[in-house]
C-alpha positions as CSV (number, residue, x, y, z in Angstrom):
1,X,-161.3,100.6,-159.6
2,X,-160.2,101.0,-163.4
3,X,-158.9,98.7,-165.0
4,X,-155.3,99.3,-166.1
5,X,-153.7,97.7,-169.8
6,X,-150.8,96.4,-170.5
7,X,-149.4,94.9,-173.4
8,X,-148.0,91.1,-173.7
9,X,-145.0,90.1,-175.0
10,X,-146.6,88.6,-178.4
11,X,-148.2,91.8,-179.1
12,X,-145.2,93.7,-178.2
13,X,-143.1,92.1,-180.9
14,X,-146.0,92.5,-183.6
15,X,-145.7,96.2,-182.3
16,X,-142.3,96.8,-183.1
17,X,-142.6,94.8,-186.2
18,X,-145.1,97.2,-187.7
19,X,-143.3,100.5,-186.4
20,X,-140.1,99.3,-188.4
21,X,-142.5,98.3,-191.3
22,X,-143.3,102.3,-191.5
23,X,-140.2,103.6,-190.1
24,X,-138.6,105.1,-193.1
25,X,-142.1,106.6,-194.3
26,X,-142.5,109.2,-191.5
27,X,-138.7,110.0,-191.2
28,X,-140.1,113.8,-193.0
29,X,-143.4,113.8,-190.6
30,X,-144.3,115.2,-187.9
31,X,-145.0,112.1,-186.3
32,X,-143.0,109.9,-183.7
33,X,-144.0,106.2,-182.4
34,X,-142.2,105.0,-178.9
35,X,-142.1,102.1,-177.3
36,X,-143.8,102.7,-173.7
37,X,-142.5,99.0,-172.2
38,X,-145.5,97.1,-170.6
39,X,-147.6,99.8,-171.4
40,X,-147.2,99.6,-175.2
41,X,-146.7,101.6,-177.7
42,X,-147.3,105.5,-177.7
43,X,-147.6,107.2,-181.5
44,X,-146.8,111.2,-180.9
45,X,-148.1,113.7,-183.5
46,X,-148.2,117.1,-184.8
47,X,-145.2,118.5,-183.0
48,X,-145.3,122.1,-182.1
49,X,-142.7,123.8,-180.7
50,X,-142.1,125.1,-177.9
51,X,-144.8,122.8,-176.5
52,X,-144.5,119.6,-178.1
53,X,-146.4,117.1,-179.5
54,X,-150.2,118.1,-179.8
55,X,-152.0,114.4,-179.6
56,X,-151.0,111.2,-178.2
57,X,-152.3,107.7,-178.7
58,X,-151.6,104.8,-177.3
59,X,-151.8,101.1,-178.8
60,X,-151.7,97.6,-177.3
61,X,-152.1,95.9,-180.0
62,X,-150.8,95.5,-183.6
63,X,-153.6,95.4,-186.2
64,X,-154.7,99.1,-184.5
65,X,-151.4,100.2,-184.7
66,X,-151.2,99.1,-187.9
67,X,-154.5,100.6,-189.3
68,X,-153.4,103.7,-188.2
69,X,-150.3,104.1,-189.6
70,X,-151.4,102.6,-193.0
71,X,-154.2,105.7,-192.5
72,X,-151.5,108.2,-191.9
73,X,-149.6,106.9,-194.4
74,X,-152.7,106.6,-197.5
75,X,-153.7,110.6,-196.1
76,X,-150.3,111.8,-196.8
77,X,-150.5,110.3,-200.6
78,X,-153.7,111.2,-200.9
79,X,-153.0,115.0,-200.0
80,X,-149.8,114.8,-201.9
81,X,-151.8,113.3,-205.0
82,X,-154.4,115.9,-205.0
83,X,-152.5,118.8,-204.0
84,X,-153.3,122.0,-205.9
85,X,-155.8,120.7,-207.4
86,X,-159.9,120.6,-206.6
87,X,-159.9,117.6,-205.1
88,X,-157.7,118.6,-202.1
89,X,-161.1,120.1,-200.1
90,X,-162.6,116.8,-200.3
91,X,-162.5,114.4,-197.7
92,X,-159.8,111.7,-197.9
93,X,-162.5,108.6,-199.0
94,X,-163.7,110.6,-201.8
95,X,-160.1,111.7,-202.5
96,X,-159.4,108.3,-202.9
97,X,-162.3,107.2,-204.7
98,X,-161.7,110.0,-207.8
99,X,-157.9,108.6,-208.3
100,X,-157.4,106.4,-211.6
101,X,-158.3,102.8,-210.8
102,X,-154.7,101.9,-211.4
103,X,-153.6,104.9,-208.8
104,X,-155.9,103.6,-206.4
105,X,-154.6,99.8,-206.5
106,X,-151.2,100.9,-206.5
107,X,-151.6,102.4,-203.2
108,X,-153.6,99.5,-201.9
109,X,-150.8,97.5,-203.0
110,X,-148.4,99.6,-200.5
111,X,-150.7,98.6,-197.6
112,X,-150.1,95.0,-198.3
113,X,-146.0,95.2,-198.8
114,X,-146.3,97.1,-195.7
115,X,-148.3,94.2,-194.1
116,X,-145.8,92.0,-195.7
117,X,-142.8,93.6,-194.3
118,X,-144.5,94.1,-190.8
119,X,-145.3,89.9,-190.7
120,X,-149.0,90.7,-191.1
121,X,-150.1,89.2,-194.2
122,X,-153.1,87.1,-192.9
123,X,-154.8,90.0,-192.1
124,X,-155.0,91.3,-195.2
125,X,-155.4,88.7,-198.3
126,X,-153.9,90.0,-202.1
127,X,-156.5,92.2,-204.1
């Protein structure tokens, strides 16, 4: 028999705390994250319409939710940085890596006021 998952209530909190930590940076995006109740959290993306959203993921717990929208959210910059330019057929890591130094702490610094505002600090310690 399979085993099903469900989320606890902790986890569902730290959930909900992390969508409203990203919740104004997607409002332009094609991409929606819903609360599922005990089955947790379900993050919808690349809408096309008539026939809806293209991939869905679900999380039960917070850091993975997290990482991904703080991986959604760095692509987006990075694709907006290098847009137009040579750098936009790379991949995003070497995207990343070819920013200025100080371009490339200032976004890391987003991923920890992100953490900050989603009550997630421990997990990641200042640069």
């Amino acid at each position: 028999m399979e085993k099903k998952l469900y989320i606890n209530k902790e986890e569902q909190e730290k959930c909900r705390n992390v969508v409203n930590a990203y919740a104004e940076e997607f409002d332009d995006e094609t991409l929606l994250v819903l609360e599922a109740g005990r089955f947790g959290f379900v993050k919808l993306q690349y809408y096309n319409d008539p026939y809806g959203f293209e991939d869905a993921l679900i999380f039960h717990d917070s850091f993975s939710l997290f990482q991904d929208l703080w991986e959604e959210w760095l692509h987006i910059q990075l694709l907006n940085l290098t847009k137009d330019t040579k750098m936009a057929e790379m991949e995003y890591e070497d995207m990343f890596r070819h920013l200025a130094k100080e371009k490339q702490e200032e976004l890391m610094e987003k991923r920890n006021y992100f953490a900050a505002k989603a009550n997630m600090e421990s997990f990641f310690p200042p640069l």
